[in-house]
C-alpha positions in Angstrom: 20.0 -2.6 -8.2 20.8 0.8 -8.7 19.8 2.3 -5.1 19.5 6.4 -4.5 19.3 6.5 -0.5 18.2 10.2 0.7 19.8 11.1 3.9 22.6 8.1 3.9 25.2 9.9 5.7 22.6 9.9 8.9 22.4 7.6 11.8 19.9 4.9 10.1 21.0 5.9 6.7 24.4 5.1 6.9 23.6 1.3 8.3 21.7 0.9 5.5 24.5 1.6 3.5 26.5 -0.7 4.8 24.2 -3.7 5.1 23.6 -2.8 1.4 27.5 -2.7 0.2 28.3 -5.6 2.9 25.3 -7.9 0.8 24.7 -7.4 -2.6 27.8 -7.2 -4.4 26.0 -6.3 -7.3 24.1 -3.6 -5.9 25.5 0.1 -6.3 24.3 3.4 -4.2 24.0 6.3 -4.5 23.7 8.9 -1.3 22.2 11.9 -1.3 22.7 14.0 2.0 23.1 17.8 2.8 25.2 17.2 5.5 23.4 19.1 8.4 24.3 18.6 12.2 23.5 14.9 11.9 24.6 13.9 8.5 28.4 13.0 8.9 30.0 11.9 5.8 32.5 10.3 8.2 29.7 7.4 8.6 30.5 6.4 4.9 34.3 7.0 3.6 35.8 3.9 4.0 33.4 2.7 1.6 35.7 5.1 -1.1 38.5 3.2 -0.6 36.9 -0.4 -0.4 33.9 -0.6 -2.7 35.3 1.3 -6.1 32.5 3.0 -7.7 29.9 1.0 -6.1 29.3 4.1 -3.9 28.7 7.6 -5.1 27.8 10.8 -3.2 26.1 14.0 -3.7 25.7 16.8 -0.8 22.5 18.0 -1.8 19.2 19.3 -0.1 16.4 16.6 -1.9 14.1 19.7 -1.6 16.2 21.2 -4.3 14.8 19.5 -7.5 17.0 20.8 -9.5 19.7 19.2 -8.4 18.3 16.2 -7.4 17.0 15.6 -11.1 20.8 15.6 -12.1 21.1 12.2 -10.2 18.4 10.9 -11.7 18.7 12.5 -15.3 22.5 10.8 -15.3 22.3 7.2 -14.2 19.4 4.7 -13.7 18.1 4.6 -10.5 16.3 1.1 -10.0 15.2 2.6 -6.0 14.9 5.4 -3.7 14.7 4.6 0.0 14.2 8.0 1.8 15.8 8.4 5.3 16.1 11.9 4.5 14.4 13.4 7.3 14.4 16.6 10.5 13.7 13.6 13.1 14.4 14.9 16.8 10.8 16.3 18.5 12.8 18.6 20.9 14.3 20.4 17.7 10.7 20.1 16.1 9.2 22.4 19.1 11.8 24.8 18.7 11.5 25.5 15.3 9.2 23.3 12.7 10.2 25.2 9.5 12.5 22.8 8.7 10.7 19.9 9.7 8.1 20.7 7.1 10.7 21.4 4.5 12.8 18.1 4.6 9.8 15.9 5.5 7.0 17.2 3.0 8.1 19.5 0.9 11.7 17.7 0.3 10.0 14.2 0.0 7.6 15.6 -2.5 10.8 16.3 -4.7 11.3 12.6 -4.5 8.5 11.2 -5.5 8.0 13.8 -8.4 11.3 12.5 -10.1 10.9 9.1 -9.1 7.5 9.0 -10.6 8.8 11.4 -13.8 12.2 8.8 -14.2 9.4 5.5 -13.6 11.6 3.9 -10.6 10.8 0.8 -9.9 10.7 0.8 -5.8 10.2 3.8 -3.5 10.7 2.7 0.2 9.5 5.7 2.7 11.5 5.4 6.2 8.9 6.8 8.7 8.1 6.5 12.5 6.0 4.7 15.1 5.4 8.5 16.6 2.7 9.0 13.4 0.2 7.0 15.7 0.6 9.4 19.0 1.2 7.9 22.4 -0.4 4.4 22.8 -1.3 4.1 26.6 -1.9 0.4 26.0 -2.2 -2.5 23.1 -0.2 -2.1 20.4 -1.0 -0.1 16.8 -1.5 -1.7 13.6 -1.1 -0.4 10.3 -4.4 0.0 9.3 -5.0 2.7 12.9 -6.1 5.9 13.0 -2.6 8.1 12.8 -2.8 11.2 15.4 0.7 12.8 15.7 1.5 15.1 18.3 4.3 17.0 17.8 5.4 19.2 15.0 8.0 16.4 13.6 5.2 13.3 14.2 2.9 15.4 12.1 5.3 16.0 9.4 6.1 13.1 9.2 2.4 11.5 8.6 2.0 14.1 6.4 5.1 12.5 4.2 3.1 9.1 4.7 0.0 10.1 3.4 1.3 12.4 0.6 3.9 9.0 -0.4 0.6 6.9 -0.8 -1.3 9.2 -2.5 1.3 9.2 -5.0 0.6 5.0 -5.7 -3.0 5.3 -5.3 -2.9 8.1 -7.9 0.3 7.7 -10.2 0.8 3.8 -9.7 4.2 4.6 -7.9 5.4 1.6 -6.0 5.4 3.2 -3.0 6.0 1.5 0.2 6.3 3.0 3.7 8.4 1.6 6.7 7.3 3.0 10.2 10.1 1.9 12.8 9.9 1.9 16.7 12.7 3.9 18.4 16.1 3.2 16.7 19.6 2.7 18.5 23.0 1.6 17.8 26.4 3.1 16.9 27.3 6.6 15.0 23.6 8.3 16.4 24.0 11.7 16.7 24.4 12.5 20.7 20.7 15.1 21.2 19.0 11.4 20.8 18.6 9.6 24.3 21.3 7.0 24.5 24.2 8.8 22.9 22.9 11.6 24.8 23.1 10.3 28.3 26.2 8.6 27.8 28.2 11.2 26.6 27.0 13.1 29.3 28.0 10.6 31.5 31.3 10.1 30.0 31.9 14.0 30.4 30.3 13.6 34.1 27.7 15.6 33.1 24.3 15.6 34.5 21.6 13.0 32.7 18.7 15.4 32.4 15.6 13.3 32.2 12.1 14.4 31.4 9.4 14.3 34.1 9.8 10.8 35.9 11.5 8.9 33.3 8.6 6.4 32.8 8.0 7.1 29.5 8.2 3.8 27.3 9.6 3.3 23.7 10.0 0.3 22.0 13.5 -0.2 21.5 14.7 -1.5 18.1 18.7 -2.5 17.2 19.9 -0.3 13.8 20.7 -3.6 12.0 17.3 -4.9 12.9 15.3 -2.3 11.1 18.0 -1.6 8.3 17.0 -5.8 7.5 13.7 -5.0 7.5 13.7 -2.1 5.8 16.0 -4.1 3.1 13.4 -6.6 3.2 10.4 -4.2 2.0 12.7 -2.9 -0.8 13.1 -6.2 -2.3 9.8 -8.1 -1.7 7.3 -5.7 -0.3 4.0 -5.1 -1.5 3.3 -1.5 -3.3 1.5 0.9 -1.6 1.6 -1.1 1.5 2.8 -0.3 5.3 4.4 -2.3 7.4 5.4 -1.3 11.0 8.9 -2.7 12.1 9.2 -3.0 16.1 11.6 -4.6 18.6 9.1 -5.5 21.1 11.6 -4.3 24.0 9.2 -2.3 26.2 11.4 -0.1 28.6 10.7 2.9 30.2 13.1 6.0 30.0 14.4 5.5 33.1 15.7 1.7 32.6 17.4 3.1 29.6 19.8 5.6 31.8 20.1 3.4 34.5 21.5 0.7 32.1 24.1 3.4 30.8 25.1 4.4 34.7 25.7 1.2 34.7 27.6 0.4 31.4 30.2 3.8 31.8 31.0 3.7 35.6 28.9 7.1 36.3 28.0 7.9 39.6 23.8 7.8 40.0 23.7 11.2 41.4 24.6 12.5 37.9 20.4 11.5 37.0 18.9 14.6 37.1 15.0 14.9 36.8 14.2 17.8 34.5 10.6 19.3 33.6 9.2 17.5 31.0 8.7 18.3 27.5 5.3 19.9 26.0 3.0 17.3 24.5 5.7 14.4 25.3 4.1 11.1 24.4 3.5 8.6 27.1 3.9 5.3 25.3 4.4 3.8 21.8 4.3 0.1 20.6 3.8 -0.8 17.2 2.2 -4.5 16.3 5.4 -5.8 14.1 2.8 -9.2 12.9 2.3 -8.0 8.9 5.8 -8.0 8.1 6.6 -10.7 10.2 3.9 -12.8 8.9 4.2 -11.7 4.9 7.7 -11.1 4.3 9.5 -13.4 7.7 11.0 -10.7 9.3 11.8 -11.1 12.9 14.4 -9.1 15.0 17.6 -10.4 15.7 19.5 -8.4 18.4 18.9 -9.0 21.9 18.1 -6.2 23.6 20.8 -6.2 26.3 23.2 -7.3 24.6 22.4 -5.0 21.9 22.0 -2.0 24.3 25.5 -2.7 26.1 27.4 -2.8 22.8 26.3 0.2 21.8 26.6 2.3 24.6 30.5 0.9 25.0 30.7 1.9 21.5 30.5 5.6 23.1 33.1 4.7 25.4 35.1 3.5 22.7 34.7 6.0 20.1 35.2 9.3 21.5 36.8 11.0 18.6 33.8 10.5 16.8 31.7 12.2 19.4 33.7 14.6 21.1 34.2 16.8 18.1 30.0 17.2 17.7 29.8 17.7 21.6 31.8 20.8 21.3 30.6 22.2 18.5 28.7 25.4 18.7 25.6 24.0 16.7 25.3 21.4 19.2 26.2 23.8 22.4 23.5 25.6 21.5 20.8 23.5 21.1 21.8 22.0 24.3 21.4 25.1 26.4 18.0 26.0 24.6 16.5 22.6 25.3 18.3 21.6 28.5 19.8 24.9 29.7 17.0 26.0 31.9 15.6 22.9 33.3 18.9 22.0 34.9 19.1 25.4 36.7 16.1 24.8 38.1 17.3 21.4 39.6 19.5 23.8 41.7 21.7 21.0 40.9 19.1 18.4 43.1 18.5 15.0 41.4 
């Protein structure tokens, strides 16, 4: 296959990538990213220089259709799989412009080509959050969605409009939603490569409210396989959730990276929590388990350890976003204020 992946210089993206050019020796990509703060096209270059021209790359905004219609004007493209996405909800309450943008507007592009050029996949990479905060049970696929944030309802806006476009235009449209995602190369605003560079740089850990907030905590090569794994032998026009079913609360999370880099404890700072900030999510993983085999492969710790020392390890690759102003200033509008009202007090 011919593969165009939207926003593959990203965190998830970029795995993809690899798992893609790493499997199928016959398969070829091409990645379209605009490079913002967390598109680094330093996720894919060794690919130039290993793969030939199995790899191609465009920086390129996929709301702009005319440039996007170049890639698929010029070469068959057998699949899209979209990662392309604003996906941080603290940047989402700042300013949700963007979010709309990228995550409708951008993915409309998309599926106008793709359905124009008669692709023969469409995968759409979306998020537990579309459900809201799950105080208990798990969500299924077929639940009510009921986003609360500006990026959660952007992005189950994207689902709905993606399936409107098989229900309506026979796309074969499929649509991944992933519990929370972590690994190497994730931009540092995200919690884990957050917290520990901030505990490499002996910085304070802000975290929100008490810390017992709980994800569902999913390795990146986990849900790259099963997103792979819907592209090839997933049903159109269905969703299937994708979780690691490692319940932990905020909390456990930092603690675990204390422990991991050395940091002293007192560096844990309790900040005031974040408007709207969901409680709890946990998606039921069953369909794609039981229709296409899927099962996750990383344990948790193990998986958590080895990618918090790949911080520790690879702080050329972090150091230079840390200091940047883009990410100074974000920093100080989200975190900037809640840590001077610590008084410097855990």
């Amino acid at each position: 296959m011919h593969i165009l992946v939207a926003g593959g210089a990203g965190f998830i993206g970029s795995h993809f990538v690899d798992r893609v050019l790493e499997t199928y020796p016959d398969d070829s990509v091409t990645v379209v990213d605009c490079e913002t703060y967390a598109g680094n096209f330093d996720n894919l270059k060794r690919w130039f220089f290993t793969v030939g021209g199995r790899m191609a790359f465009l920086k390129a905004d996929i709301a702009d259709r005319d440039l996007l219609e170049t890639v698929f004007a010029n070469g068959r493209i057998d699949a899209v799989v979209n990662f392309a996405a604003e996906s941080h909800v603290d940047r989402s309450l700042l300013n949700s412009s963007d979010f709309l943008r990228t995550n409708v507007l951008g993915l409309h592009v998309l599926l106008e080509l793709a359905r124009k050029y008669q692709t023969a996949r469409f995968v759409q990479v979306s998020t537990d959050e579309v459900y809201g905060q799950v105080l208990d049970g798990r969500s299924t696929e077929n639940d009510r969605l009921d986003p609360r944030s500006p990026y959660s309802s952007s992005k189950a806006a994207g689902d709905h409009l993606a399936r409107s476009y098989h229900v309506s235009f026979g796309l074969p449209v499929m649509v991944t939603r992933g519990s929370n995602t972590y690994g190497p190369r994730q931009y540092p605003e995200k919690l884990v490569p957050l917290m520990a560079t901030n505990a490499l740089l002996g910085e304070p850990l802000p975290v929100y409210g008490d810390g017992k907030q709980v994800r569902d905590w999913l390795h990146v090569t986990d849900h790259c396989s099963a997103i792979d794994l819907v592209l090839r032998q997933g049903t159109p026009g269905e969703i299937y959730n994708i979780g690691g079913d490692n319940l932990r609360e905020n909390w456990e999370i930092v603690g675990l990276i204390l422990q991991v880099t050395g940091a002293s404890r007192d560096l844990l700072t309790h900040v005031e929590d974040r408007a709207g900030h969901d409680r709890r999510y946990h998606v039921d993983s069953g369909k794609i388990e039981r229709e296409l085999g899927w099962h996750p492969q990383v344990d948790f710790t193990r998986g958590m350890v080895e990618s918090i020392r790949w911080y520790v390890d690879h702080p050329e690759w972090w150091q230079s976003i840390r200091q940047s102003d883009g990410f100074k200033e974000y920093y100080q509008l989200v975190y900037g204020q809640r840590l001077a009202a610590t008084g410097g007090k855990s």
